[in-house]
DRENTI-79011 format. One line per field, with one value per residue: x, y, z of N, C-alpha, C, O, CB in turn; chain. Coordinates in pm, whole numbers, plus 50000, padded with zeros to 5 digits. Last residue first. Glycine has a CB too. Example, Ala and Ser with C-alpha at 12.3 -4.5 7.8 and 13.67 -1.06 7.14 Angstrom:
<recs>
nu: c(51285;51319)
nv: c(49775;49431)
nw: c(50708;50780)
cau: c(51367;51230)
cav: c(49894;49550)
caw: c(50714;50780)
cu: c(51290;51320)
cv: c(50003;49670)
cw: c(50787;50780)
ou: c(51341;51424)
ov: c(50114;49668)
ow: c(50804;50846)
cbu: c(51408;51131)
cbv: c(49940;49553)
cbw: c(50572;50905)
chain: c(A;A)
</recs>
This chain:
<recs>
nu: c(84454;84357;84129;84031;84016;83810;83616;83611;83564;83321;83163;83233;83069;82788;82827;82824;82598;82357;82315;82067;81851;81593;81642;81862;81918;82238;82427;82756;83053;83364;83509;83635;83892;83942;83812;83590;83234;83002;82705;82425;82162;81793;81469;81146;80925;80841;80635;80692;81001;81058;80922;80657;80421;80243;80492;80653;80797;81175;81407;81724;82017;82351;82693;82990;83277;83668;83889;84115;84396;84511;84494;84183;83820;83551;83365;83025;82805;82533;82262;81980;81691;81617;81397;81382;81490;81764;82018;82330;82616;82822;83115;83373;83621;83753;83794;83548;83275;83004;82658;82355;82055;81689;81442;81240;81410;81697;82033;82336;82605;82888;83178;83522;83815;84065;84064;83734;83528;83300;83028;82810;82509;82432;82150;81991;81915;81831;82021;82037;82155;82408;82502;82532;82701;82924;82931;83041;83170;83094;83039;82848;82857;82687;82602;82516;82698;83025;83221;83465;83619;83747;83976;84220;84542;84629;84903;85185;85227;85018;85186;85405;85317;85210;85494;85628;85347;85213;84945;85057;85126;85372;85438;85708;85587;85634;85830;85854;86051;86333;86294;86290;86561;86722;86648;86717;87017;87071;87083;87277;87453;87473;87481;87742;87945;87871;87998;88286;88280;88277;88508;88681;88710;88676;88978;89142;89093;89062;88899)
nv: c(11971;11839;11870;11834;11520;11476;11527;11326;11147;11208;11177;10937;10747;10861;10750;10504;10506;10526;10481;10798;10864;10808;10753;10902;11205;11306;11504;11627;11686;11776;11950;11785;11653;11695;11389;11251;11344;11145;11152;10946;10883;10801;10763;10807;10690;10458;10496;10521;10803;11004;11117;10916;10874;10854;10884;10935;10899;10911;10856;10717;10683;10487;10620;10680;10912;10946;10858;10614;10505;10370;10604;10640;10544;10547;10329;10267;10037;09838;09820;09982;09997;10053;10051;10319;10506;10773;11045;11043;11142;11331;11216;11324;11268;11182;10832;10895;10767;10872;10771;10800;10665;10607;10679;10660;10690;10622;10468;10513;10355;10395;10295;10413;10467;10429;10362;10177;10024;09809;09901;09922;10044;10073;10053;10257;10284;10137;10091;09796;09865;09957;09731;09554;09668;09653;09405;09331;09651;09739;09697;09553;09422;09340;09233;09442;09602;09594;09834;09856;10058;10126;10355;10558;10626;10913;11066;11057;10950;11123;11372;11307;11221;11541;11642;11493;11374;11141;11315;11680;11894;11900;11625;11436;11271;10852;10717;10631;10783;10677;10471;10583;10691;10476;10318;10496;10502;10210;10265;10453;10294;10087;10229;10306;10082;09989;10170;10094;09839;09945;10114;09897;09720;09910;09957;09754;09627;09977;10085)
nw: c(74988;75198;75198;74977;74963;75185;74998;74824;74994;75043;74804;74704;74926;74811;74560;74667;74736;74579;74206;74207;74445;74458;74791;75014;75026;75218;75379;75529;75615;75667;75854;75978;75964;76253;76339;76087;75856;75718;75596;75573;75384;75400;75357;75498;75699;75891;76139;76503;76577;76694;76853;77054;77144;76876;76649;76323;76106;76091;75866;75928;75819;75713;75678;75697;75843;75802;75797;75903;75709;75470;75303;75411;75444;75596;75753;75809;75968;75950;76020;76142;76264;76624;76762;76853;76628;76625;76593;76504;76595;76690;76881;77165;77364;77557;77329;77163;76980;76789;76834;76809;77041;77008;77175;77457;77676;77524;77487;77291;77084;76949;76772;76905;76731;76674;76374;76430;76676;76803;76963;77232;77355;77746;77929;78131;78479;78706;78893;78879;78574;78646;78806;78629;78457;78623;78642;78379;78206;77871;77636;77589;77207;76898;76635;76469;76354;76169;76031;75762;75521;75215;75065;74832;74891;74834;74552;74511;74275;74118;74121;73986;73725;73649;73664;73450;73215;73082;73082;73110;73244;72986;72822;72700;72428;72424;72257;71978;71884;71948;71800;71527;71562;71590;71320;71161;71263;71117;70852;70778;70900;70675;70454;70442;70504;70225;70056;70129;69998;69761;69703;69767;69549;69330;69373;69349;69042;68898;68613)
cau: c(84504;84506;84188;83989;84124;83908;83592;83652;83690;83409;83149;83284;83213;82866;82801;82922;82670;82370;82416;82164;81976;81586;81569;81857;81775;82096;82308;82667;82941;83270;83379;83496;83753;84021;83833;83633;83426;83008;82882;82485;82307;81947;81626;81255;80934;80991;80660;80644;80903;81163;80902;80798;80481;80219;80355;80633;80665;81044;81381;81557;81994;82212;82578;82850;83181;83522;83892;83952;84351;84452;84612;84276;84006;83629;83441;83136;82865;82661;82341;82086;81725;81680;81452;81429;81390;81686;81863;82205;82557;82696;83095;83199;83589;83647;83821;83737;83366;83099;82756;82407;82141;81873;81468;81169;81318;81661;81871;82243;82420;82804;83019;83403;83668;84036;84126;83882;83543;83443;83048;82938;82549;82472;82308;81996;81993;81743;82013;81989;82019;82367;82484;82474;82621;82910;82953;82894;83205;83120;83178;82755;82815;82791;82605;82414;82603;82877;83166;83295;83635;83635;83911;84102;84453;84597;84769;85138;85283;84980;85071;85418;85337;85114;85358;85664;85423;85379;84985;84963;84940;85300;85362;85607;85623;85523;85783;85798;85899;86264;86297;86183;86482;86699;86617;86637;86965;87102;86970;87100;87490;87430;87373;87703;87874;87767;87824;88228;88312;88148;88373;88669;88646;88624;88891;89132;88993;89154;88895)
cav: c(12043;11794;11944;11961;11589;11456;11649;11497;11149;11176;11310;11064;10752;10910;10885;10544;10429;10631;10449;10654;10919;10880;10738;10758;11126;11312;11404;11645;11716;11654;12012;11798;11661;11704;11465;11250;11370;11242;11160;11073;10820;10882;10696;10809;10772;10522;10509;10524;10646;10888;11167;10991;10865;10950;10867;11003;10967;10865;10991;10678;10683;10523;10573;10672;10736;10987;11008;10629;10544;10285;10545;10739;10479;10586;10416;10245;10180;09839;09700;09962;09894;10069;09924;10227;10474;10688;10949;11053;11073;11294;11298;11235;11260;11247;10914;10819;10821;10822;10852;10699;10790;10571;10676;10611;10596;10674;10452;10501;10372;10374;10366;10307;10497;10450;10487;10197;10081;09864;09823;09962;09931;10157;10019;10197;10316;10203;10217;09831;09786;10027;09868;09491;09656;09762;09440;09279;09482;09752;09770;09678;09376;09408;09158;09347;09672;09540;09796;09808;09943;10122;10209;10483;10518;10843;11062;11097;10860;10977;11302;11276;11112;11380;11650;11498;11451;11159;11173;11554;11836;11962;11746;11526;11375;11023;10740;10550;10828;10775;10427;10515;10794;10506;10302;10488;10629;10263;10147;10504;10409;10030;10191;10371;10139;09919;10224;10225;09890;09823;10158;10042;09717;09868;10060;09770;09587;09904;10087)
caw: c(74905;75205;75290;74972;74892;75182;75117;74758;74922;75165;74860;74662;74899;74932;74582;74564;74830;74622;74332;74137;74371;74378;74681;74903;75068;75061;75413;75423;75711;75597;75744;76074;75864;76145;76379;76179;75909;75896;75615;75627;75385;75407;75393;75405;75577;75844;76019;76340;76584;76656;76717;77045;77213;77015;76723;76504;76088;76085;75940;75891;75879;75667;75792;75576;75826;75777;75832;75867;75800;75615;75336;75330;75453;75488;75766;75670;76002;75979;76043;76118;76157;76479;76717;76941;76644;76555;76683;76430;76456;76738;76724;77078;77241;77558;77493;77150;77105;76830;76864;76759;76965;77009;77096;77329;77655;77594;77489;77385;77086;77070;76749;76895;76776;76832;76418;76385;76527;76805;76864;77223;77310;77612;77906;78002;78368;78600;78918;79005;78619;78568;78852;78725;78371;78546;78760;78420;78279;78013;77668;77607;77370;76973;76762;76511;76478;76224;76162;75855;75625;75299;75036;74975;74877;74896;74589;74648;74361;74146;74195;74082;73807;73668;73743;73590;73272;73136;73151;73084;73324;73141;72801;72833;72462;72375;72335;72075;71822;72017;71939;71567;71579;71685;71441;71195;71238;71253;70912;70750;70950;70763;70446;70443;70564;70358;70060;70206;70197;69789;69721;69861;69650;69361;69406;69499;69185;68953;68761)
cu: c(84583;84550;84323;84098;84108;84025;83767;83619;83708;83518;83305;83279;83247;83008;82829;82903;82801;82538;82473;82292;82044;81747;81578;81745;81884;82032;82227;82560;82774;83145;83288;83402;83626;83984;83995;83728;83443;83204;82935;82674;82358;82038;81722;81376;81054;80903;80786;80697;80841;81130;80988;80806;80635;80320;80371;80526;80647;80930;81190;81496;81799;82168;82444;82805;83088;83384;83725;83996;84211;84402;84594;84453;84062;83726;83497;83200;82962;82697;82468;82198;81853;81705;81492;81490;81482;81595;81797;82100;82401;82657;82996;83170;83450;83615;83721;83768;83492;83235;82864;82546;82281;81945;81641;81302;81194;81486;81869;82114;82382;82656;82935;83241;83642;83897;84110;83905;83711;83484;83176;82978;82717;82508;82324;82142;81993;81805;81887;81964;81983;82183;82413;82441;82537;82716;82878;82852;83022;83138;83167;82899;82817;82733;82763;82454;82514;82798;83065;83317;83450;83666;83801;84076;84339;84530;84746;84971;85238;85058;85047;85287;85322;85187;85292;85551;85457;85383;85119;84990;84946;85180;85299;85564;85583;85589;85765;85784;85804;86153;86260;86184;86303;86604;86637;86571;86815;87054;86966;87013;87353;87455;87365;87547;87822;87773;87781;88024;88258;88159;88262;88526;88660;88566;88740;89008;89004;89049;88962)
cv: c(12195;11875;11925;11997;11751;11551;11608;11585;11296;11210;11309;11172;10868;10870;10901;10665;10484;10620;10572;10588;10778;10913;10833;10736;11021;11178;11401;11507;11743;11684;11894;11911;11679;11750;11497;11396;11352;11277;11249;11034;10940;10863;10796;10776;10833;10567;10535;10461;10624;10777;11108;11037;10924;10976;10912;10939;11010;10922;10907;10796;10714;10532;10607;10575;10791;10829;11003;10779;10611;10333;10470;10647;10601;10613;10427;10318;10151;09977;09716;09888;09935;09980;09965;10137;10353;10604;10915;11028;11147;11267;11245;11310;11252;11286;10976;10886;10755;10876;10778;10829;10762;10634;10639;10643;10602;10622;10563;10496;10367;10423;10305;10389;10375;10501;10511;10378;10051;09895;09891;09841;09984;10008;10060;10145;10269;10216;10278;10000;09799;09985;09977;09652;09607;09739;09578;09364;09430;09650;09804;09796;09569;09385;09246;09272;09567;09612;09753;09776;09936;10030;10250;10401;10490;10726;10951;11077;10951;10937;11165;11309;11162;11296;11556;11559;11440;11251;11153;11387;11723;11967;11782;11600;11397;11126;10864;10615;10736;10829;10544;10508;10713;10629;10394;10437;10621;10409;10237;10406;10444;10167;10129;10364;10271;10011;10127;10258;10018;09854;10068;10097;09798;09783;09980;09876;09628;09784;09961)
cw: c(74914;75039;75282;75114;74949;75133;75169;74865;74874;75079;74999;74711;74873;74969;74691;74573;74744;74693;74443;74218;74304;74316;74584;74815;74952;75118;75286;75462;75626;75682;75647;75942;75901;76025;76288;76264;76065;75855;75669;75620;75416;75399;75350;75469;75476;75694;75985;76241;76498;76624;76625;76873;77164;77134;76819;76514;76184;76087;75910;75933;75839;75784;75740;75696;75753;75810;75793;75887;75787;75679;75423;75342;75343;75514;75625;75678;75887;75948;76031;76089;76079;76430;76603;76912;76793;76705;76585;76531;76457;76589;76704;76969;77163;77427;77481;77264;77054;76865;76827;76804;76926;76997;77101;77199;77536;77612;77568;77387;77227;77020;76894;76869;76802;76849;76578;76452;76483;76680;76790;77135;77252;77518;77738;78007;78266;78520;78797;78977;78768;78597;78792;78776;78473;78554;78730;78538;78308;78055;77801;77599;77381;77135;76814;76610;76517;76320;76153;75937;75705;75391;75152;74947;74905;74837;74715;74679;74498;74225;74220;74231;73947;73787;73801;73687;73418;73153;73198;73144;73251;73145;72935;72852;72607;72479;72391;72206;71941;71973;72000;71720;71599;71704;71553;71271;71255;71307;71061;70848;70947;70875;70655;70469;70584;70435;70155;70138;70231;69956;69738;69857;69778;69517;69437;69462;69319;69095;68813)
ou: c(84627;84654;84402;84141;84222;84099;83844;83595;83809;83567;83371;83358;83293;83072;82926;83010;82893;82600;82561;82359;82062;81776;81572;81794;81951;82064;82155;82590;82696;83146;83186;83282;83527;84023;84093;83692;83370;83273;82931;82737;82356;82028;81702;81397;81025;80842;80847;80792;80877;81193;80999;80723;80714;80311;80461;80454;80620;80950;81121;81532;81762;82209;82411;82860;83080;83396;83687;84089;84180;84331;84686;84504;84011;83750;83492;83160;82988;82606;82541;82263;81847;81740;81439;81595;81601;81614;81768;82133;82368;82664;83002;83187;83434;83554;83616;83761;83532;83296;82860;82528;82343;81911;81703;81245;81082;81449;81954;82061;82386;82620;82930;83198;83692;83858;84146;83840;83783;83481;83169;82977;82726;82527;82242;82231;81997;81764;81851;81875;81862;82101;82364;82320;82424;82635;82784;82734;82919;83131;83232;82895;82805;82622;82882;82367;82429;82863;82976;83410;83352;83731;83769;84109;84320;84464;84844;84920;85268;84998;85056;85286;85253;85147;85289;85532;85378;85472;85149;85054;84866;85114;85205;85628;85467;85634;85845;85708;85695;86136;86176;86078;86213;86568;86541;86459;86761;87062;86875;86911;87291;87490;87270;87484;87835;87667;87665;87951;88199;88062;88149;88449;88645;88456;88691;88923;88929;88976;88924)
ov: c(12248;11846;11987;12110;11793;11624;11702;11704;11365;11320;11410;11263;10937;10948;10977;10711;10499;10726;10658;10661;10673;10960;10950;10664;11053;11092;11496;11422;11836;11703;11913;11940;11612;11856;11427;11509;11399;11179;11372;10929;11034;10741;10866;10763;10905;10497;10627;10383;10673;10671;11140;11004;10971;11074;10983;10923;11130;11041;10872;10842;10728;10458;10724;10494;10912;10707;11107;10822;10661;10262;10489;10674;10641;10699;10333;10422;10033;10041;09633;09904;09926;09878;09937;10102;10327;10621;10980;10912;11261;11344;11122;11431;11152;11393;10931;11009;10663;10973;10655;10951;10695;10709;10650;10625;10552;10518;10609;10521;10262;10507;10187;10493;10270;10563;10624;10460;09952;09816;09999;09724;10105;09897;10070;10190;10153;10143;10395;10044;09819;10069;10071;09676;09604;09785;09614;09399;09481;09549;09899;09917;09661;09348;09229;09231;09597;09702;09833;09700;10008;09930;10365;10342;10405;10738;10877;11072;10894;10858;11107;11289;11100;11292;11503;11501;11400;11280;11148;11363;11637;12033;11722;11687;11385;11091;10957;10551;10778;10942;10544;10537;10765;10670;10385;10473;10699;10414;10311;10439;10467;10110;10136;10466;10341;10061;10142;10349;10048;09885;10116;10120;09744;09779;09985;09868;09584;09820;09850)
ow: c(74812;74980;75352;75139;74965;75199;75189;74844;74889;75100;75027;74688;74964;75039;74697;74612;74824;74701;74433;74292;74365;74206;74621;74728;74854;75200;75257;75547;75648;75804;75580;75938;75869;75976;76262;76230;76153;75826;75676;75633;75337;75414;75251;75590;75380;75613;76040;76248;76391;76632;76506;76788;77246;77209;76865;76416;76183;76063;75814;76041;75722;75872;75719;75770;75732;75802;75739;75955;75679;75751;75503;75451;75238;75600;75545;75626;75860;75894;76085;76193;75957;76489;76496;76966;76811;76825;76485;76556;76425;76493;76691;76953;77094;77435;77434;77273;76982;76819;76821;76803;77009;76905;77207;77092;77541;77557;77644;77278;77291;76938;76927;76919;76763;76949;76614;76516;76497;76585;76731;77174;77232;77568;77647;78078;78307;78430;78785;79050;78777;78635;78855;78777;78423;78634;78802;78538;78267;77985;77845;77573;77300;77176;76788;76687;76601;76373;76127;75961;75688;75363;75180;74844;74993;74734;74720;74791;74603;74297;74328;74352;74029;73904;73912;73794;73503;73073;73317;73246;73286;73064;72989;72911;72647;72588;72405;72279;71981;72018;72090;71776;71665;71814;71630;71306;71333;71430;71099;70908;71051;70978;70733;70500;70685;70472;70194;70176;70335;70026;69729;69950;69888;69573;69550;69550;69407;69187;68776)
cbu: c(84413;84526;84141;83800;84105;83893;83418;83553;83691;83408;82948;83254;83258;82796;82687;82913;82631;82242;82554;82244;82092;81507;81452;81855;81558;82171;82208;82755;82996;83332;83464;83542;83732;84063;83806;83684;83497;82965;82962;82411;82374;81989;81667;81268;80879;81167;80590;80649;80799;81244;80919;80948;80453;80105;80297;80608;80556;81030;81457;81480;82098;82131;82593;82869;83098;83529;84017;83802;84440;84518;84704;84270;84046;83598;83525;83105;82936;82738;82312;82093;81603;81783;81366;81361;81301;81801;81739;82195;82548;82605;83196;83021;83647;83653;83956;83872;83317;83103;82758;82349;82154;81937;81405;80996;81267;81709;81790;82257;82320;82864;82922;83402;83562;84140;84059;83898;83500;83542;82918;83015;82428;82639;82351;81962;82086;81681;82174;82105;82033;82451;82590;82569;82653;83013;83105;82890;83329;83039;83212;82643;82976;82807;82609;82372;82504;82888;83154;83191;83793;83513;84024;83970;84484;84548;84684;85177;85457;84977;84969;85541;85469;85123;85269;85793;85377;85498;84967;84965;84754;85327;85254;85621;85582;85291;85816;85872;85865;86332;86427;86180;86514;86802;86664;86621;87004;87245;87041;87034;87596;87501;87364;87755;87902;87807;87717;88372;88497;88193;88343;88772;88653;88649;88888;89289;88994;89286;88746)
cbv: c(12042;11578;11921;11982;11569;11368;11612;11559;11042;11019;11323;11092;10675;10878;10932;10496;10248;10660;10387;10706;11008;10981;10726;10619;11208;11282;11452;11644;11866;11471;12127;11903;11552;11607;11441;11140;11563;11073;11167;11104;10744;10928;10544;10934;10865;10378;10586;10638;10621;10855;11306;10869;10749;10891;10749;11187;10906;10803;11201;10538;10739;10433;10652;10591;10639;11048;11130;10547;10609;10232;10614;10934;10254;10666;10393;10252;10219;09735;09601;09989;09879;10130;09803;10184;10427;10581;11035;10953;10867;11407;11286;11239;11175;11344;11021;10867;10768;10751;10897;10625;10918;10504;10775;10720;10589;10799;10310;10566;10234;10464;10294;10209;10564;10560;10606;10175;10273;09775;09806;09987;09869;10291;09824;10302;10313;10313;10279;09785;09626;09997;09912;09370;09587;09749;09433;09113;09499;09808;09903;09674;09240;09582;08952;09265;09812;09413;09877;09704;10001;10094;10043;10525;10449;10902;11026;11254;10826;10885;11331;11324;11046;11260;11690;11582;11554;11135;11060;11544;11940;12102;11729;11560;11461;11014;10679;10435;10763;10864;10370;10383;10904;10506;10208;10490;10679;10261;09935;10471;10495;09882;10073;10406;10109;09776;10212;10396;09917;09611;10230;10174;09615;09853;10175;09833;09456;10036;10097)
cbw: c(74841;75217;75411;74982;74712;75138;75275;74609;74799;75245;74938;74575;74802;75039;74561;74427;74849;74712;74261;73983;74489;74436;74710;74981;75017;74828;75545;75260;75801;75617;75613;76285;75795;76126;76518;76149;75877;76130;75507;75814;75249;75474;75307;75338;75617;75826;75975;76286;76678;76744;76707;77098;77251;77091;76748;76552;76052;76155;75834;75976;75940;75577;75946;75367;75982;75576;75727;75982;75844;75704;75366;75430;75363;75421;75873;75533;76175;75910;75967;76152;76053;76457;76711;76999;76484;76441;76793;76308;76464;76834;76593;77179;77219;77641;77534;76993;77279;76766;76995;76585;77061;76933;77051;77302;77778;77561;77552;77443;77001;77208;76567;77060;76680;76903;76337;76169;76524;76861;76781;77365;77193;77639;77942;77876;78381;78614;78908;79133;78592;78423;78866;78819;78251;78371;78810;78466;78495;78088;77583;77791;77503;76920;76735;76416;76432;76290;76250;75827;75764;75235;75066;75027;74910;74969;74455;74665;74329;74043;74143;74077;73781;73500;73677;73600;73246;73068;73059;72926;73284;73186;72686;72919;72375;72423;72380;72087;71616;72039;71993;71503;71432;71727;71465;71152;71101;71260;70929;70553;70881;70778;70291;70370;70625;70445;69898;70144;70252;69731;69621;69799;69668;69283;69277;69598;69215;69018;68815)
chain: c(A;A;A;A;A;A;A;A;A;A;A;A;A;A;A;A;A;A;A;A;A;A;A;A;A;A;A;A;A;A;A;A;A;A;A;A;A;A;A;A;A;A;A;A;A;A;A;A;A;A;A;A;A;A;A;A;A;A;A;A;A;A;A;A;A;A;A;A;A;A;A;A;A;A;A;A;A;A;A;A;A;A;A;A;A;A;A;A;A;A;A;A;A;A;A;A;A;A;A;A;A;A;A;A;A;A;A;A;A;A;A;A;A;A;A;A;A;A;A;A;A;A;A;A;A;A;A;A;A;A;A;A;A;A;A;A;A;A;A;A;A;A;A;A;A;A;A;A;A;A;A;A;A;A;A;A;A;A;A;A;A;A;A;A;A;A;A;A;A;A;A;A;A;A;A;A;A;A;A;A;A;A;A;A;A;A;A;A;A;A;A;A;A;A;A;A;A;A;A;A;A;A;A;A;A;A;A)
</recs>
């Protein structure tokens, strides 16, 4: 064997070896990354839920130091005439949660123009402290509101005794089938539970 053969055949098994190296790499590069399997994680499906699903989250309204949303002048007229003054505690989406008196019980509403979406009556000195809108992309489409279902005395049936607790979810306008109430004792994070119920009354309409 002549040294040109030799070295022909040393040139042609590199690259013959370096053709096998290259081969496996790229079939490793493509073992790396998992099949699109329709409904599953990579699948064009999947993603392209996830890039449309909503965001929720939660927003609050205090109820402990709200004024009445009227002027004084208002609120001077309302008192020469007897009238209760309403309490007015500024929400989102263009609500506000209002509480009127009556003379033994509260009533918890909420307005947007003519607008009213009737919460709950409670006791005079409700023990409420804050209202929990439920956020879809920033925007509220629902509230969680604990509310007290009392024993009654003589004077009203809004009174008494508080005998159990609630967490009501109310739909805004739109989601007016949100519209559910469980007792808080007894259920495991109830506050999370009523999130889900908002959220999966949510999805049900934008499905």
């Amino acid at each position: 064997m002549t040294r040109g053969t030799k070295l022909f055949l040393v040139g042609l098994g590199l690259l013959v070896l370096v053709a096998a190296t290259a081969s496996g790499a790229s079939n490793a590069g493509a073992l790396s990354e998992p099949p699109a399997i329709a409904g599953g994680p990579h699948s064009p499906e999947r993603l392209a839920s996830l890039m449309t699903a909503p965001r929720f989250s939660s927003a609050y309204t205090g109820l402990t130091k709200c004024g009445s949303g009227l002027t004084r002048k208002e609120e001077k007229e309302a008192e020469k005439h007897g009238s209760d003054i309403p309490t007015r505690c500024k929400g989102f989406g263009g609500y506000d949660v209002y509480i009127y008196y009556s003379a033994c019980s509260s009533h918890f509403t909420l307005d947007r123009g003519d607008e009213t979406i009737q919460l709950a009556m409670q006791a005079v000195d409700w023990k409420q402290k804050t209202v929990e809108w439920r956020m879809a992309g920033g925007k509220p489409f629902a509230v969680i509101m604990r509310v007290y279902e009392y024993g009654g005395d003589d004077h009203c049936t809004a009174g008494g005794k508080i005998i159990s607790e609630s967490l009501m979810i109310k739909g805004l306008k739109g989601f007016e089938h949100i519209d559910e109430e469980f007792k808080v004792k007894g259920t495991p994070n109830p506050n999370a539970k009523a999130r889900q119920i908002a959220d999966k009354g949510y999805a049900s309409t934008k499905s």
